[in-house]
N, C-alpha and C positions, 0 to 999 in steps of 0.2 A: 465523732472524729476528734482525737484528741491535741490540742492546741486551740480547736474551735467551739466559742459558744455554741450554743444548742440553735439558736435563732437565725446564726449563721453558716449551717455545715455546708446547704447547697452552694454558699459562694466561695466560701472555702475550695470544696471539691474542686468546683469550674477553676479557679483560680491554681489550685494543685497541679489538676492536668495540665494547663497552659503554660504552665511554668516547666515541668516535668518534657513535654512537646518540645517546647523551646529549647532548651539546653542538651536535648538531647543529642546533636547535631555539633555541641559546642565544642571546644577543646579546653585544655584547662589555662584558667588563669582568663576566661572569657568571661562578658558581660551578660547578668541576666538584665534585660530593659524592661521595667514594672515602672508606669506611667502614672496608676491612681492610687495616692496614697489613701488611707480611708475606708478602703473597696478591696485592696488584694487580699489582705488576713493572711497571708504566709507565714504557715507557720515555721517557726525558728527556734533554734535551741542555741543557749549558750551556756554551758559549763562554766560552773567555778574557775577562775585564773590558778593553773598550777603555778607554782613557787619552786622549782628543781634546785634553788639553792639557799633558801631560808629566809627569804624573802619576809617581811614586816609585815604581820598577819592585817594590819591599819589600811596599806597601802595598797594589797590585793585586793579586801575587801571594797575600798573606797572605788577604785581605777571600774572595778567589776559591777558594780549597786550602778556606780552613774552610769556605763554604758545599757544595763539593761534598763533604765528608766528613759534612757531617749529614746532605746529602739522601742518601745511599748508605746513612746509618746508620738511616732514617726506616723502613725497609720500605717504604714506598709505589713507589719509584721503581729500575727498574734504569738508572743512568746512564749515557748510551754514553760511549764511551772518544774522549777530544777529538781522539785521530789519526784516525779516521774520520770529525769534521766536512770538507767541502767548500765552504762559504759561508764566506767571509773577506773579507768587506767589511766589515766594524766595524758595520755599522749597527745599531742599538737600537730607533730610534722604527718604527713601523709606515711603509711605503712606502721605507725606507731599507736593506732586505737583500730577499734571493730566496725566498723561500716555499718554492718548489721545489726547492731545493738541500738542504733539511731530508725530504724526502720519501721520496727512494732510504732513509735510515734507519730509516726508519718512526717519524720522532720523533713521541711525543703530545702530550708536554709542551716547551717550548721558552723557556727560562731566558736574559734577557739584563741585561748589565747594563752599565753606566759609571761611571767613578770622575771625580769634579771634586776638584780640590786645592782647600786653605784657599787665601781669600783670593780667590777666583773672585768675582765680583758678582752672578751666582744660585745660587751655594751661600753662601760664609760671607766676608762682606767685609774682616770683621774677622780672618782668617786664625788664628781656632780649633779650625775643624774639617773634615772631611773627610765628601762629602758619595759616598754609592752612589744609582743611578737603579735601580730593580729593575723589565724587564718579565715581564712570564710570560704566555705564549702559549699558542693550542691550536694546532700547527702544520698539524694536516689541514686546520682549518677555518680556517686563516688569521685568529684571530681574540686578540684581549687578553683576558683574563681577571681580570689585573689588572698596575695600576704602583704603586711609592710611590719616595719619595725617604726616604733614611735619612740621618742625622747622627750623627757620633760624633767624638770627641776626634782629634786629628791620631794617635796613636800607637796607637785603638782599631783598628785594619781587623779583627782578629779579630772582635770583638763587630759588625762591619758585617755578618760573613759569617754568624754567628749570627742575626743579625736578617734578612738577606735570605733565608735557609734559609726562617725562621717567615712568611715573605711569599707564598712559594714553597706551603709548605702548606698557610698557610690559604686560597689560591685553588685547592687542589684537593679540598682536603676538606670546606671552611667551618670548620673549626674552627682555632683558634690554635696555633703550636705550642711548642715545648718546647726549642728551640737558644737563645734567650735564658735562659732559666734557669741555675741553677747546683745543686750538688752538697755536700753536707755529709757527710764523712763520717772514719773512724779511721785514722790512718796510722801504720804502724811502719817506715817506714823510717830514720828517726832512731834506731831503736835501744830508743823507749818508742814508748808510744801517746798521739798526739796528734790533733787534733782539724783536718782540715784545708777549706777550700772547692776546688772543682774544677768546670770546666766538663764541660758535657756533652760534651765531646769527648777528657775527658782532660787540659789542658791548663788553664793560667791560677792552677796551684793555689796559696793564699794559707793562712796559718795563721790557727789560732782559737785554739789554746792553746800557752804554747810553757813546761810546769812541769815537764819532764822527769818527770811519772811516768805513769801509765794513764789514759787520761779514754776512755768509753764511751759505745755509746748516746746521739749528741747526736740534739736535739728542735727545728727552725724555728719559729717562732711564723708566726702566721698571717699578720700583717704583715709576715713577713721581716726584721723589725729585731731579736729577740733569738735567744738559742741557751739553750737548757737541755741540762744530759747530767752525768754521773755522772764525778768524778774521784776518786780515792785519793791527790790529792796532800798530805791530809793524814792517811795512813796509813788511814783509813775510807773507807768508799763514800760520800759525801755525793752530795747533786745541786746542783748552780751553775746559774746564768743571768746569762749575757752580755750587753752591752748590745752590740749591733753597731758602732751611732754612735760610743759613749763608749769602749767598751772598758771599761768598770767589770763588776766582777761581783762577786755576790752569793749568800752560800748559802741554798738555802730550803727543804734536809733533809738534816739533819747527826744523829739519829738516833743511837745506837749498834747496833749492827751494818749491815744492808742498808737503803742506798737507793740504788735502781736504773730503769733506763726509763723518764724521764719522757715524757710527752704534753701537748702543749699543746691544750686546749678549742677549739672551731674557732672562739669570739668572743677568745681570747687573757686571758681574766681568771683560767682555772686550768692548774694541770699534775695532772694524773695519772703518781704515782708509786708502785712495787713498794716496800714498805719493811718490817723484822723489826714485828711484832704481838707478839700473846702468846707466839708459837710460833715457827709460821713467819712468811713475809712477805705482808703482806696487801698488797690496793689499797685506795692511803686519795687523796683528791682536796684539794690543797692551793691558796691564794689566789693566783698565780702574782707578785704584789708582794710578799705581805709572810713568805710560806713558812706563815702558819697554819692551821690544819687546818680546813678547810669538809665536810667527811665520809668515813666508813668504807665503803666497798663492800662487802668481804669480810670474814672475820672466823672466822679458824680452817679445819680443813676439809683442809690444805695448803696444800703452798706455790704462792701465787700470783703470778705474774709478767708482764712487757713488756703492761701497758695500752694501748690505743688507741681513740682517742675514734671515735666514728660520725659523720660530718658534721654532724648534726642535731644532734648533743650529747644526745644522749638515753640514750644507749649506750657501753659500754664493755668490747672484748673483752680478751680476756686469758687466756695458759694458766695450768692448775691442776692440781695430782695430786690435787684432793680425789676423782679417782673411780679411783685408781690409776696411776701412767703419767701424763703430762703430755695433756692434751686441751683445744682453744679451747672458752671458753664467754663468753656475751656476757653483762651485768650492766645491770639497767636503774638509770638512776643516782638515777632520781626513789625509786624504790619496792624497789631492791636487790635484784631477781627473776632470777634468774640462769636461764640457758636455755644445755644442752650443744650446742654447734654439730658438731663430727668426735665419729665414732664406731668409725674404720679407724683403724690403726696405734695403737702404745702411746707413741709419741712426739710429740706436735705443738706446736710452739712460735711465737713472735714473730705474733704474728696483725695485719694491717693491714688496715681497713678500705679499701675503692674509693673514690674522690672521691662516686662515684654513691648511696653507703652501701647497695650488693645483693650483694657481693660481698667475701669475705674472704681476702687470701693468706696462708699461713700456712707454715711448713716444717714436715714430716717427717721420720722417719730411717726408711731403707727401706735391710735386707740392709745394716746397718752406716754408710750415707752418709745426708747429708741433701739433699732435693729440695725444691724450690718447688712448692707447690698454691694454688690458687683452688677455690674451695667456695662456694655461695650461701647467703645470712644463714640460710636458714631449715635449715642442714645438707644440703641437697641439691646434685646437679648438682657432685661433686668432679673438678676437673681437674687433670693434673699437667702442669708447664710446663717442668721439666725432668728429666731421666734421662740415665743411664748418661753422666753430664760431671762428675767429683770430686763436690766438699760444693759445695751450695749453697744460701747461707744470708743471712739479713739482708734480707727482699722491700720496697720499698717503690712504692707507684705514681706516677706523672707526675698532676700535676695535672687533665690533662685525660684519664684514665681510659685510657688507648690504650695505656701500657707501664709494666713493671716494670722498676726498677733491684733489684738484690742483687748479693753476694758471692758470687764461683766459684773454686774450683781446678783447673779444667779445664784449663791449661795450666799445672799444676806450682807456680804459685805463687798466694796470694789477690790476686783483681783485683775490680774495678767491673766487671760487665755489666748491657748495656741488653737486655731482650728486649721485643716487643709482645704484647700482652692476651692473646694466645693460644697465645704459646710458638713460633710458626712463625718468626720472625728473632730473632735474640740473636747480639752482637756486642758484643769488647769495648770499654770504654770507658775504662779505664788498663790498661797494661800495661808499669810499671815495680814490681810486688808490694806486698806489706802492707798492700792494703787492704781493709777490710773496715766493715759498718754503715752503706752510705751512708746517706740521705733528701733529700730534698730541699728545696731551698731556693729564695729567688722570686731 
């Protein structure tokens, strides 16, 4: 079957028909709803971006390379290889290409698209920006599923190809997707550890701190305009916050000894921070303006570390040796009742809440390394999402619950890897070393 490995045609098939079934019913400009990314292998085709008007051979290329790299990176889609298209007639609108000529492939999904340069009179007259048409087809049933037109600066086509990716998904899943986003996370390749932004593809990377000494653990605010995370550029662990816009930052736990993994509240008015107590380091919950202390969590017990809010804000996990060994327990933040979540392994750390707040990732150390788990709020239902691929460490989720970013040495050096919810596709997402601690950012 062509678009599908050899290893997988059976799931392919199943997944062809089911999809094919589906839509058959549908009308155009409907939603196909494809649940596991990972698992479907849909196969998809996306033709080269026509240029009908002499378009910047830089800009088609660029806009067109990124979108097929996220859909390839998406798990939903296996994408056929453009040497096996036969339809090359440029056309995009519906009645302007052959239906048929997609068939011999078994395309299901059928991606088209055109680029109009600035200055066009139905794109940007004012010759600002650069406009993508994006159709997306169901190619058995000859039918649209959906189109938009995208806009972006004349020098963005990358973020065009990002944005038509998310176009792409959302008319096959219904849900939005996650190629417009970006990436926060620790970068040594400078030589220190610095605080960097990076697209989900690897690429676009932009700094956030540039003090030559350790900065860790950064935190997104919920609005995506600040950054919190933990620097030692003044010999201590304190914790900062960024102003995105301004560039101003500020400290709001300078503490003597540990302050460590902040969490921003999911309304953005606090951080939960790890920071030295009587003893060890407790979780204490700070006013995210002004750094003053609005309450204690923990309080003795051991040492407790890397907090994370619940969506609901209701909750906050976080590992602790108070029961020997590092183990997730979650704190409720009204009434301070703490409830032990893992009760396998003598090691589990960095614990992240789901978007969906039912579901917790957290790593392990298993026979020496460490692995990615998801486990359900109430300790049940423990899944492991990687094994036997180096350390892997740092989990955090995609916004819309469907994939985990973390840190892997599976290829000899620490990279960013994306996998989805279930561990079935993971692939990486930098692979120039020293990164590690992503999270995410809007």
């Amino acid at each position: 079957m062509t678009g599908c490995p050899a290893s997988a045609v059976a799931s392919c098939l199943r997944a062809l028909v089911a999809l094919c079934v589906a839509l058959a019913a549908l009308p155009a400009q409907a939603q196909i709803v494809i649940d596991v990314p990972g698992r479907a292998d849909i196969p998809l085709a996306a033709p080269r971006s026509t240029t009908p008007f002499g378009d910047p051979r830089r800009s088609v290329d660029e806009a067109w390379l990124t979108m097929h790299a996220d859909l390839k990176l998406s798990g939903y889609f296996e994408v056929i290889d453009p040497a096996a298209y036969i339809e090359r007639s440029g056309g995009v609108e519906p009645g302007t290409f052959d239906w048929g000529a997609w068939t011999p492939l078994r395309t299901a999904v059928l991606v088209k698209t055109r680029l109009l340069p600035p200055g066009r009179p139905d794109c940007d007259p004012a010759g600002q920006s650069t406009c993508l048409d994006v159709f997306v087809y169901h190619a058995a049933g000859a039918s649209l599923l959906a189109k938009k037109r995208l806009r972006a600066g004349t020098d963005d086509a990358r973020y065009l190809g990002h944005r038509a990716a998310d176009v792409v998904l959302e008319a096959v899943t219904g849900q939005k997707g996650i190629f417009g986003s970006r990436i926060a996370a620790v970068s040594s390749q400078s030589g220190n550890k610095e605080l960097m932004l990076v697209d989900i593809d690897g690429k676009g990377v932009v700094p956030l701190t540039r003090n030559g000494s350790i900065n860790l653990s950064p935190s997104v605010s919920p609005d995506g305009g600040s950054v919190a995370w933990t620097s030692y550029k003044k010999g201590n662990p304190d914790v900062y916050v960024k102003d995105l816009s301004t560039g101003r930052t500020r400290v709001i736990s300078n503490k003597l000894g540990v302050n460590v993994s902040p969490s921003w509240s999911p309304d953005g008015s606090q951080i939960a921070v790890a920071r030295t107590g009587d003893a060890d380091s407790d979780i204490v919950i700070l006013d995210a303006r002004t750094g003053s202390l609005v309450k204690q969590i923990t309080r003795g017990g051991g040492i407790d570390v890397s907090p994370h809010w619940s969506p609901d804000g209701q909750r906050l996990a976080f590992a602790s040796e108070r029961s020997g060994g590092s183990q997730i327990y979650v704190a409720e933040v009204a009434s301070g009742q703490l409830t032990r979540v893992t009760h396998t392994g003598d090691f589990n750390i960095d614990p992240v809440y789901s978007p969906s707040g039912d579901e917790i990732a957290f790593v392990s150390r298993e026979r020496g390394g460490f692995d990615i788990y998801v486990v359900d709020t109430n300790g049940r239902n423990i899944r492991r999402i990687t094994q036997d691929a180096g350390d892997n460490e740092d989990p955090a989720w995609s916004p819309d619950g469907r994939y985990l970013i973390f840190s892997s040495t599976r290829n000899g050096r620490s990279e960013i890897w994306l996998s989805t919810a279930d561990g079935r596709h993971q692939v990486p997402v930098t692979r120039s070393g020293g990164w590690t601690q992503p999270t995410w950012a809007l």
